[in-house]
Legacy VTK file of the C-alpha trace (Angstrom):
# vtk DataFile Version 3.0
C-alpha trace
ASCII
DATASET POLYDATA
POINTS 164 float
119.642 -38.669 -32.005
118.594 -42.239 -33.180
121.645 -44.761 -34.049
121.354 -46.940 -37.475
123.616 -49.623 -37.947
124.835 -50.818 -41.412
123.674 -53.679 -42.003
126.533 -55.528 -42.602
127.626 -54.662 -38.551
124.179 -55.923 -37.770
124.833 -59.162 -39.363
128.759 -59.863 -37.954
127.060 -58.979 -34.376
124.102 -61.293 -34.545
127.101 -63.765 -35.695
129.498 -63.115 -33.063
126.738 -63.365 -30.417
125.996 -66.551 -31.967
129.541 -68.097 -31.903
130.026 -67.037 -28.252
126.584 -68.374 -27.223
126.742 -71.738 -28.762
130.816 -72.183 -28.053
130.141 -71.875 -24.229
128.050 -74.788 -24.005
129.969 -77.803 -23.159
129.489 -81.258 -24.763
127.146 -83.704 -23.733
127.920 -86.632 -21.113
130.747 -88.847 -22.567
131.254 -86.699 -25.315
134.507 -84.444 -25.784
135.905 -81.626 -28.234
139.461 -80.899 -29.580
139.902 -77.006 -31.030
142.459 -74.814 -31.058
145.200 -74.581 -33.656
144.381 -77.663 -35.602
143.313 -78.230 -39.080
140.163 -80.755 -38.052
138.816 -80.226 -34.926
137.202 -83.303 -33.353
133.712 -83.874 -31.774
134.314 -87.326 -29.625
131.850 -89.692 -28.468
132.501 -92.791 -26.659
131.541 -94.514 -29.525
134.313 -93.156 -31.400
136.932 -93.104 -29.217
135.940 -96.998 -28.309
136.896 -97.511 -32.303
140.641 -96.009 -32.069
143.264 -98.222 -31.010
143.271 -98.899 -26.800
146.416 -98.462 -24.213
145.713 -99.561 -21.145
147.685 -98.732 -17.897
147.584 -99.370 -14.699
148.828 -96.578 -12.278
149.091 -96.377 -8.574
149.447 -92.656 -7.293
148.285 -89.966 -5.176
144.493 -88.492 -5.502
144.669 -85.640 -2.972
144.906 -87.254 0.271
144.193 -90.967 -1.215
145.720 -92.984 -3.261
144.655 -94.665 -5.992
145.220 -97.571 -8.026
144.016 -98.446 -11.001
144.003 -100.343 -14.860
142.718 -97.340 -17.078
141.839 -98.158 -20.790
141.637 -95.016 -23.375
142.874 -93.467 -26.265
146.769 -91.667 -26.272
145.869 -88.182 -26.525
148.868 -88.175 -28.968
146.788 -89.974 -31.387
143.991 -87.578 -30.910
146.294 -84.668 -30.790
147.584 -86.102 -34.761
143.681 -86.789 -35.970
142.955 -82.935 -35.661
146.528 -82.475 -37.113
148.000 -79.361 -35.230
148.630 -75.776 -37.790
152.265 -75.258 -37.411
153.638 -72.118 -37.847
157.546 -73.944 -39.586
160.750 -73.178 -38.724
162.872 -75.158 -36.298
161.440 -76.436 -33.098
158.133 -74.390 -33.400
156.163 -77.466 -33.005
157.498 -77.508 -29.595
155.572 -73.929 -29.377
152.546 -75.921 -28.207
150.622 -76.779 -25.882
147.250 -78.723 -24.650
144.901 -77.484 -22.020
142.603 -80.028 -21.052
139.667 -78.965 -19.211
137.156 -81.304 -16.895
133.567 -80.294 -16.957
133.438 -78.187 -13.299
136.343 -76.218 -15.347
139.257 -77.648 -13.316
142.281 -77.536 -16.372
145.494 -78.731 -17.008
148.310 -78.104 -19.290
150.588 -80.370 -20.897
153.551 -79.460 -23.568
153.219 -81.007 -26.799
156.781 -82.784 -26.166
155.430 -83.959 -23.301
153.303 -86.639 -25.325
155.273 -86.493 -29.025
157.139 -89.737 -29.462
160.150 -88.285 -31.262
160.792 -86.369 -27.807
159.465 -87.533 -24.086
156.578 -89.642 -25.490
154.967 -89.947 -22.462
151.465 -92.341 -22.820
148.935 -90.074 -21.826
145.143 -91.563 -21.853
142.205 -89.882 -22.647
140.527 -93.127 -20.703
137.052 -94.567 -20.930
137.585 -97.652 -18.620
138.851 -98.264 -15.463
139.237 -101.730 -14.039
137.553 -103.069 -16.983
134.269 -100.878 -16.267
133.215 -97.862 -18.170
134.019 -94.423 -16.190
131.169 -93.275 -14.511
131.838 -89.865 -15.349
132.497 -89.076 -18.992
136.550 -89.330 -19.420
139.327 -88.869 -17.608
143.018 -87.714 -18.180
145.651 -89.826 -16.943
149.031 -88.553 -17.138
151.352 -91.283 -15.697
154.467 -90.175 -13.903
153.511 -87.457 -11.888
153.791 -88.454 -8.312
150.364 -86.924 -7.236
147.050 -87.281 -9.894
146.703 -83.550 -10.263
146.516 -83.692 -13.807
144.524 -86.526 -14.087
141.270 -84.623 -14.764
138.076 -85.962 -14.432
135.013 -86.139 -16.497
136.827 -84.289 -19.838
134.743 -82.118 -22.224
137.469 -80.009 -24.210
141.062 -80.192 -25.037
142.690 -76.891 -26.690
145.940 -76.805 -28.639
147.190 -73.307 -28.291
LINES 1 165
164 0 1 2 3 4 5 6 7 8 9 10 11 12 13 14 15 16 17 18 19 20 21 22 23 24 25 26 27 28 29 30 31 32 33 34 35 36 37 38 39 40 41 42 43 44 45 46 47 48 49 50 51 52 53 54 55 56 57 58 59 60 61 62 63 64 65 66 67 68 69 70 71 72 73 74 75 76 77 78 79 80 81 82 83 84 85 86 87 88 89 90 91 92 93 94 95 96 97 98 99 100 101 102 103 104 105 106 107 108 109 110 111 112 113 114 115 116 117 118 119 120 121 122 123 124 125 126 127 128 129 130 131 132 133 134 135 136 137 138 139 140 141 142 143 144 145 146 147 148 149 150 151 152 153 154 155 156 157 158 159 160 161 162 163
């Protein structure tokens, strides 16, 4: 017994194979994505980040065993967050629904909440940074999430945030 497939299966296959084979490839260096639940998902070069309006600051905290101390220059992931302008479902609170995963490039991944960074709740300044010290990061980007005692979501060298 031989198998045909319609067409049409054939062609939504070749598709899907194509979707899941190009999706898995992470940016290139300095270079990061924003997907998920958002009406314009973003493609980010350094370039382009470089032309949004800075924050800069300077942390001191705990990098494993370390610490580390720093003056980090980026772009508020907020900001970013509002340029892909996240699909909300209505209905009280249900922006509050969401949340970011931001993943480094050897797949280490945070999450944050959405009220986390939203102004009209915590509005805490968290960088997508390019600069530290007044020198560009040697490795792509780098999350910096101020307040938290040890860096652990501070991840480095950024290729994709998610809003789920």
């Amino acid at each position: 017994m031989s198998w045909v497939l319609p067409r049409c299966v054939l062609v939504a296959l070749t598709a899907l194979f194509l979707s899941v084979a190009c999706g898995a490839a992470d940016p290139g260096p300095n270079e990061v994505t924003l997907t998920g639940v958002v009406e314009n998902p973003l493609h980010m070069t350094a370039e382009g980040l470089r032309a949004l309006p800075p924050t800069e600051l300077t942390l001191d905290f705990m990098a494993g065993t370390h610490p580390e101390k720093g003056t980090f220059k980026g772009v508020l992931l907020w900001k970013l967050v509002n340029l892909a302008a996240v699909k909300d479902r209505g209905g009280k609170g249900s922006s509050l629904l969401h949340s970011i995963i931001v993943t480094g490039r050897d797949g280490y991944a945070v999450a944050l909440a959405i009220g986390e960074i939203d102004p009209k709740f915590e509005g805490k300044t968290v960088l997508l940074a390019y600069d530290q010290d007044g020198r560009p990061l040697q490795n792509g980007f780098r999350l910096i999430v101020p307040g938290d005692h040890e860096g652990g979501r501070n991840v480095r060298d950024v290729v994709r945030i998610d809003v789920q």
